[in-house]
KEKE-3310 file (N, C-alpha, C; in steps of 0.2 Angstrom, whole numbers, plus 5000, padded with zeros to 4 digits):
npx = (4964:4968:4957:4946:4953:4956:4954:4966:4957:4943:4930:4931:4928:4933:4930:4927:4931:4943:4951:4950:4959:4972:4972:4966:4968:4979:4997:5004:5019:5029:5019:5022:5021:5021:5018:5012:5014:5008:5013:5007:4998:4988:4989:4991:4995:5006:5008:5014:5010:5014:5007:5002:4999:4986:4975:4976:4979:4975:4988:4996:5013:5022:5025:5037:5037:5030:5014:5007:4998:4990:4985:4977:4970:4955:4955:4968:4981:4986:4998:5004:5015:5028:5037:5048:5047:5056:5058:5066:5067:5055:5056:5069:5075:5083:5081:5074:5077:5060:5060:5053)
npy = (4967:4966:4959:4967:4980:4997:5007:5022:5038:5040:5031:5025:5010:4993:4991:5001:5010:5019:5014:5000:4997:4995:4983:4974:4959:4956:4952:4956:4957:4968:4970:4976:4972:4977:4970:4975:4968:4964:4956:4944:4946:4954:4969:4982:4986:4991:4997:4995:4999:4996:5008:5013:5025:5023:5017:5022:5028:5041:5047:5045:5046:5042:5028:5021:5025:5019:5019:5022:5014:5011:5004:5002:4991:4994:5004:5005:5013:5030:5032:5023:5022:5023:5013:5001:4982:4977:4984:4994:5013:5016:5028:5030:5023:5015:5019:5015:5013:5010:4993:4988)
npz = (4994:5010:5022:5033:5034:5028:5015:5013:5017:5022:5023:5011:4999:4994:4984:4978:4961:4961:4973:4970:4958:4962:4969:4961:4953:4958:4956:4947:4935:4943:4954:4970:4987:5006:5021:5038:5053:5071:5083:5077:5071:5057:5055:5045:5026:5014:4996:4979:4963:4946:4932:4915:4903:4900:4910:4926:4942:4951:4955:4946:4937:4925:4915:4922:4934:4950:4958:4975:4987:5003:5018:5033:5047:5055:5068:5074:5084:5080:5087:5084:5071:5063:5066:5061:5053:5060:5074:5073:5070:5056:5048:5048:5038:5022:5005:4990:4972:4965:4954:4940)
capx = (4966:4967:4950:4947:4959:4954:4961:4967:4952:4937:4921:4931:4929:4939:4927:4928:4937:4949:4956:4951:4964:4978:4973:4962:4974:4985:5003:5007:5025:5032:5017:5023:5020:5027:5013:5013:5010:5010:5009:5004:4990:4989:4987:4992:5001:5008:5010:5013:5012:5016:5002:5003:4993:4977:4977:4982:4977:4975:4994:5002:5016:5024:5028:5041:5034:5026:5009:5008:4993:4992:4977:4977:4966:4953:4956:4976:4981:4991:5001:5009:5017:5034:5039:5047:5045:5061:5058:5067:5062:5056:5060:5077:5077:5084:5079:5079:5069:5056:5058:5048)
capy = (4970:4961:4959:4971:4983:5001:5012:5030:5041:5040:5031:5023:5003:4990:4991:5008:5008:5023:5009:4994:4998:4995:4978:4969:4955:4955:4947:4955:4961:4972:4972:4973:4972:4976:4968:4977:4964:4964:4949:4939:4949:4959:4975:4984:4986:4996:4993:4999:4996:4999:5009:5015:5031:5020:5012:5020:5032:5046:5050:5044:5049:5039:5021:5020:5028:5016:5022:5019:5010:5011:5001:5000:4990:5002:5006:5006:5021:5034:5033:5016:5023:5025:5007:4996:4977:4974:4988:5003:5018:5016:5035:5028:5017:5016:5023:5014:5013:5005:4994:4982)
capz = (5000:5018:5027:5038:5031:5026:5010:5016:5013:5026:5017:5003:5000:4991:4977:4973:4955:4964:4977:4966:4953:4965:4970:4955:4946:4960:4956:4939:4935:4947:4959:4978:4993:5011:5026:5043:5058:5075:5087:5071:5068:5050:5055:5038:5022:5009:4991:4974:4956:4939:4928:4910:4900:4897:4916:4930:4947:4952:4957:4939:4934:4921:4916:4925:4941:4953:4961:4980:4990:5010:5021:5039:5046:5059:5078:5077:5084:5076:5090:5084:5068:5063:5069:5056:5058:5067:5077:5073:5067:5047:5044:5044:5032:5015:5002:4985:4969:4962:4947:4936)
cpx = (4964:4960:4951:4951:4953:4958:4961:4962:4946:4932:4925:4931:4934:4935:4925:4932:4943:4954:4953:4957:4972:4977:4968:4968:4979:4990:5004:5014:5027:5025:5024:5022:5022:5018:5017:5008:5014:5006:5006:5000:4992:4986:4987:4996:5001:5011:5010:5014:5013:5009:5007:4997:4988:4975:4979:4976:4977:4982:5001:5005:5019:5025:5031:5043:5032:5021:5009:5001:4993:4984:4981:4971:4962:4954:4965:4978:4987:4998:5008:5014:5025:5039:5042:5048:5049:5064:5062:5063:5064:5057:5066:5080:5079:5081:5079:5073:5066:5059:5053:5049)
cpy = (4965:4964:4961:4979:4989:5006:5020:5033:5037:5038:5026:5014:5002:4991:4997:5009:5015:5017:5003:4992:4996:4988:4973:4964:4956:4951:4950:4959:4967:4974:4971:4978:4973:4976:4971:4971:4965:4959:4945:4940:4956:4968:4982:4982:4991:4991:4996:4995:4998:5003:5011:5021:5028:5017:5016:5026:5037:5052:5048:5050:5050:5033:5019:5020:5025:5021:5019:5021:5011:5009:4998:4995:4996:4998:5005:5012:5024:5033:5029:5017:5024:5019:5002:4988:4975:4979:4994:5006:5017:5020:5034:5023:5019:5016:5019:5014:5010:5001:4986:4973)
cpz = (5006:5021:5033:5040:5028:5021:5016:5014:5017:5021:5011:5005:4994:4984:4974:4968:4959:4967:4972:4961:4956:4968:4963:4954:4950:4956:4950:4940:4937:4954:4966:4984:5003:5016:5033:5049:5065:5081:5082:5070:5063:5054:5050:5033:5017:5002:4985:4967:4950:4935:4920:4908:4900:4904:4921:4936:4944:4953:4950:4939:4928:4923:4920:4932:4946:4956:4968:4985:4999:5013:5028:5042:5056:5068:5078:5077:5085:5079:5087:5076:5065:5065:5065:5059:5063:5073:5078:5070:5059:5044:5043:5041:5025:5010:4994:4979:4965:4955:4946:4938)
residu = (UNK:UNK:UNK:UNK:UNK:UNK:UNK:UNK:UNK:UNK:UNK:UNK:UNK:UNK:UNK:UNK:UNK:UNK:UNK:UNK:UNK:UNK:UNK:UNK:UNK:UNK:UNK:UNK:UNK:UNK:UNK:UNK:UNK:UNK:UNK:UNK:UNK:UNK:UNK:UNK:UNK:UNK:UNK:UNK:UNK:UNK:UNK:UNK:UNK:UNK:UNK:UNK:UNK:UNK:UNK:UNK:UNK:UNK:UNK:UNK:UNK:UNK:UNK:UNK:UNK:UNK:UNK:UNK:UNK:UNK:UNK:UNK:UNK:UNK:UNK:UNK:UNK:UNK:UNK:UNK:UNK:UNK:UNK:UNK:UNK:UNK:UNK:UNK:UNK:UNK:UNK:UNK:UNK:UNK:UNK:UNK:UNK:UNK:UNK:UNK)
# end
């Protein structure tokens, strides 16, 4: 997780095995990644990845399911939301689905 970056959930660090599990061993098949910046400063990201039965969060589904990560980093405010990087609105983005 990016320095300075907080998981969703007040109080939680990157070494809690809850949020650990989503970035340990970065880079294995089908992680990814979408980084939020602004003025070339990281200000968050979102990211999701594959688990299995033996391995995985809180929000498993299935193999086949991706599980999904999100870390701002603190004092951006709420207000700035909904933005995506080329400046329209990200709620209107397309929709498509994970795979491997």
């Amino acid at each position: 997780m990016a320095a300075g970056c907080r998981a969703a959930g007040e109080g939680v660090g990157t070494s809690d095995p809850k949020v650990a599990i989503f970035h340990e061993a970065w880079g294995r098949a089908g992680d990814t990644v979408l980084v939020a910046a602004e003025n070339g400063r990281l200000i968050g990201a979102v990211w999701y990845r594959f688990f299995n039965e033996a391995e995985h969060g809180d929000g498993y589904v299935d193999e086949e399911t991706p599980e999904i990560a999100i870390a701002v980093i603190d004092g951006i405010p709420s207000s700035q939301g909904g933005a995506s990087p080329d400046g329209g609105d990200a709620r209107a983005g397309a929709t498509r689905r994970a795979t491997r």
